[in-house]
C-alpha positions as a printed Julia matrix, in Angstrom:
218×3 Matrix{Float64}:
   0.0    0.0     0.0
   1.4    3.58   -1.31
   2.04   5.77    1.94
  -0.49   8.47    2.01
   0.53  12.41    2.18
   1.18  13.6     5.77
   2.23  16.75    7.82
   5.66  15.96    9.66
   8.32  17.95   11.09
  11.07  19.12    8.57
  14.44  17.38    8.57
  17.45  19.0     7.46
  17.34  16.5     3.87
  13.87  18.04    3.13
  15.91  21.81    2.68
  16.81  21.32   -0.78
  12.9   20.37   -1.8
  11.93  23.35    0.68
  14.15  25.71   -1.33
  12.46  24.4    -4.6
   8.99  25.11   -3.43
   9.99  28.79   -2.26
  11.18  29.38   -5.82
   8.24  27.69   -7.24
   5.66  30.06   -5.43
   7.55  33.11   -5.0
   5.68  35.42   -7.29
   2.45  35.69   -5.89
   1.94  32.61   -5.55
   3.51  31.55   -9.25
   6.36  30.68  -10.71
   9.54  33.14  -10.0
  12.08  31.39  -12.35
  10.41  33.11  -15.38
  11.14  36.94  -14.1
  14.18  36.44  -11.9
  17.69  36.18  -12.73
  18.58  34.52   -9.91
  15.33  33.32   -8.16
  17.14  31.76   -5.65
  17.23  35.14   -3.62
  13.19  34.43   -2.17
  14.3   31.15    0.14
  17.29  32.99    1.3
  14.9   35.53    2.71
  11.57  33.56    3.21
  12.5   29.79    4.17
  15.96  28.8     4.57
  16.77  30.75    7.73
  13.38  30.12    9.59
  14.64  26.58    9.19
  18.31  27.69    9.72
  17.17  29.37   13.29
  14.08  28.09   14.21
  13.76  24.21   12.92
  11.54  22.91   14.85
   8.71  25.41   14.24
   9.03  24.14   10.56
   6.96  21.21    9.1
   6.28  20.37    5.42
   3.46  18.17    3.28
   5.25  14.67    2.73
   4.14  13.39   -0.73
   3.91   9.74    1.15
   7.56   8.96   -0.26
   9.24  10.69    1.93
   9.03  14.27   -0.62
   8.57  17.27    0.78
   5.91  18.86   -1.61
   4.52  22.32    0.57
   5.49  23.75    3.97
   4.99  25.99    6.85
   7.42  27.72    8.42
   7.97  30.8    11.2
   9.02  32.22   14.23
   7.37  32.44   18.17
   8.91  35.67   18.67
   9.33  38.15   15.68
  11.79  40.8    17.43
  14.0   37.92   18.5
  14.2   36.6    15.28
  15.32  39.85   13.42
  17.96  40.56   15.24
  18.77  36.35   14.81
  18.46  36.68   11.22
  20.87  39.92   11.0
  23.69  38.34   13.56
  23.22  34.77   12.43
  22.56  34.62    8.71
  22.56  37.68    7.1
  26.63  36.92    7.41
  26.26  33.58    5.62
  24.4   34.77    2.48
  25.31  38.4     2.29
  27.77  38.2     0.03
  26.45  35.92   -2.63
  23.22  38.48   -2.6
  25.05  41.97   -2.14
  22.69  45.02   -1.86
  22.2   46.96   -5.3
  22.89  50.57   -4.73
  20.81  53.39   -6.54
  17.33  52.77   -8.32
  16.41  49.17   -8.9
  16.86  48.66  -12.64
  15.74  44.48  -12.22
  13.24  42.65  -10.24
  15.84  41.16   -8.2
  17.2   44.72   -7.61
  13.75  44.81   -5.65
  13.89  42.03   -3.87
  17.19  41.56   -2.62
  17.28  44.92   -0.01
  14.72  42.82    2.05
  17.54  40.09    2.75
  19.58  42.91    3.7
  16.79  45.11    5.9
  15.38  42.45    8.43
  14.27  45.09   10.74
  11.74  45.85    7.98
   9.58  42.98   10.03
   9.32  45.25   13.0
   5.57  46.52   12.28
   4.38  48.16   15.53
   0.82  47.42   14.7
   1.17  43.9    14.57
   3.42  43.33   17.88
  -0.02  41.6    19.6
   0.95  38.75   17.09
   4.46  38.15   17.66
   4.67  35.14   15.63
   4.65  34.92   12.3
   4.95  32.27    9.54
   5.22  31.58    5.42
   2.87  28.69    3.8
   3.85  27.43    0.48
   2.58  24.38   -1.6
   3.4   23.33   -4.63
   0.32  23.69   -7.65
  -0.78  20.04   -7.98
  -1.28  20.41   -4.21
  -3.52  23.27   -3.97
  -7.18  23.44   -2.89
  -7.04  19.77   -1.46
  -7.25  20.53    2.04
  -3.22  19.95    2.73
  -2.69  23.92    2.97
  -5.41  23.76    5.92
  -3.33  20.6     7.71
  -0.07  22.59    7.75
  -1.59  25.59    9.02
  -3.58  23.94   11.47
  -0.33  21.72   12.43
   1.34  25.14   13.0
  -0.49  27.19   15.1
  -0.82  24.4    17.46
   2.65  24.13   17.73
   2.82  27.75   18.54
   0.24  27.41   21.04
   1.88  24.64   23.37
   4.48  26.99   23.04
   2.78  30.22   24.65
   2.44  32.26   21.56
  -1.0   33.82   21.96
  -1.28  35.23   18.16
   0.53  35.36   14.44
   0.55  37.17   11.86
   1.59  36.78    8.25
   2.18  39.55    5.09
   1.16  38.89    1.92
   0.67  39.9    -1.62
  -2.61  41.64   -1.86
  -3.13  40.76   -5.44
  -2.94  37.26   -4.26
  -6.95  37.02   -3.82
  -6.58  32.84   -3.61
  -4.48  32.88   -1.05
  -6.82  35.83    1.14
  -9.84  33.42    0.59
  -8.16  30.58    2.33
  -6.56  32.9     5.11
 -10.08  33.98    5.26
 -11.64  30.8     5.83
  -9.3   29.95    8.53
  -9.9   32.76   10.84
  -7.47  35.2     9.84
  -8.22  39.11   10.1
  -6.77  42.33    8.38
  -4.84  44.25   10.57
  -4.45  47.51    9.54
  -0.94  49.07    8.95
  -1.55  52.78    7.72
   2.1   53.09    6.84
   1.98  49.75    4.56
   2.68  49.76    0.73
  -0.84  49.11   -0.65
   0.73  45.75   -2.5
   0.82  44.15    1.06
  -1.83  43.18    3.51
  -1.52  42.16    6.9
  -3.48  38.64    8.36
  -3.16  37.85   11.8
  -5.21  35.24   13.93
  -5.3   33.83   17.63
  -3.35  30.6    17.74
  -6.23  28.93   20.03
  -7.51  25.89   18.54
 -11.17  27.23   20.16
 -10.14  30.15   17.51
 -13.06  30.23   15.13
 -12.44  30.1    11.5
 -14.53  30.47    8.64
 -13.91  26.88    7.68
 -14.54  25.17   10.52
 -17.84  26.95   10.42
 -18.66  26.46    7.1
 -16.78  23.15    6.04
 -16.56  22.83    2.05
C-alpha cells in the first residue's frame, strides 16, 4: 500500500525540496524562475533561515515517499528573530546576494534589499501577534485541504508553546491565497504606513479560535 501524504516535522534532507517550493511560489503565488535572474534570492529571505534558526517550528506536506511537496514555516517571537536573522545569517548569504545601490533597474534589484533590511519585520501594529509564519505548496497540491493541515499543524505548535497570536504579510493581489486565510480565521490588521501591494493577516493561535472553515466546512 502507497504511503499516504502527511504533515511531519522538517528534517534537514527536506531543505533542498523546501528551497524548490519557495522558488516555485515566490511570485504571488507563481512561478519566480520566469522573471528572476537569480530566483534563488526568495528562500534565502523567506525559508531557509526560519529553518536555519528556528527548525523545529518548521513542518512540510510529505508526498507519502518521503518528498517534501509544501510547507509551513515561522518564528514564536518576531523581534527575536530579526535581530537572529541579521547576527546569524545575514553573514552567511550576504555576500552571494550583495545590496544593489541606486534605483532598482531588475526585479531582483527589488527584492534583494529585504535580505539585507530584516528590521523591515518590526511593524508596531502587529506586535499583539508576535509570531509569524510563510505557507507554500506546490500547484498540484492546492485546494485539497493539505494547505489547511499545515496551518492547522502550525499554530498548534505555537500554542503549546505560549504564543497567543501570528501574523503573516502577503501579496494583496494574491486574492486565492486571502480566501483561504479567510476561511481559517485570519483578520486584516491595519498598517496605515503599509505599501498598498501588502496586507496584513493575523489570527489567535487557540484551537477554540473560530475560523470560517470550521464553520462552514466545504
Amino acid at each position: 500500500m502507497t504511503p499516504s501524504p502527511a504533515v511531519r516535522p522538517y528534517r534537514p534532507e527536506d531543505r533542498e525540496a523546501l528551497e524548490d517550493i519557495c522558488v516555485r511560489t515566490a511570485h504571488a503565488g507563481q512561478d519566480s524562475r520566469p522573471f528572476y535572474a537569480d530566483p534563488s534570492i526568495f528562500p534565502a529571505i523567506f525559508a531557509a533561515p526560519y529553518v536555519h534558526l528556528e527548525p523545529e517550528l518548521a513542518f512540510v506536506l510529505d508526498d507519502g515517499r518521503g518528498q517534501a511537496v509544501g510547507y509551513i514555516l515561522g518564528t514564536a517571537d518576531t523581534p527575536r528573530f530579526v535581530e537572529d536573522f541579521r547576527m546569524k545569517w545575514l553573514p552567511l548569504v550576504a555576500g552571494r546576494y550583495p545590496e544593489p545601490s541606486g534605483v532598482p533597474r531588475t526585479p531582483d534589484d527589488e527584492i534583494v534589499p529585504l535580505l539585507h533590511h530584516p528590521e523591515r519585520l518590526l511593524v508596531p501594529e502587529v506586535a499583539a501577534y508576535p509570531a509569524h509564519l510563510h505557507i507554500d505548496l506546490l500547484p498540484a497540491w492546492q485546494g485539497r485541504g493539505y494547505g489547511r493541515a499545515l496551518m492547522l499543524t502550525f499554530l498548534d505548535a505555537l500554542h503549546r508553546a505560549g504564543v497567543p497570536a501570528v501574523h503573516l504579510s502577503m501579496v494583496t493581489a494574491n486574492t486565492p491565497a486571502r480566501a483561504f486565510y479567510d476561511r481559517l480565521g485570519f483578520h486584516e490588521i491595519d498598517v496605515p504606513d503599509a505599501d498598498a501591494t501588502v496586507t496584513y493577516l493575523g489570527r489567535p493561535t487557540s484551537p477554540t479560535a473560530p475560523t470560517a472553515e470550521l464553520m462552514n466546512p466545504r
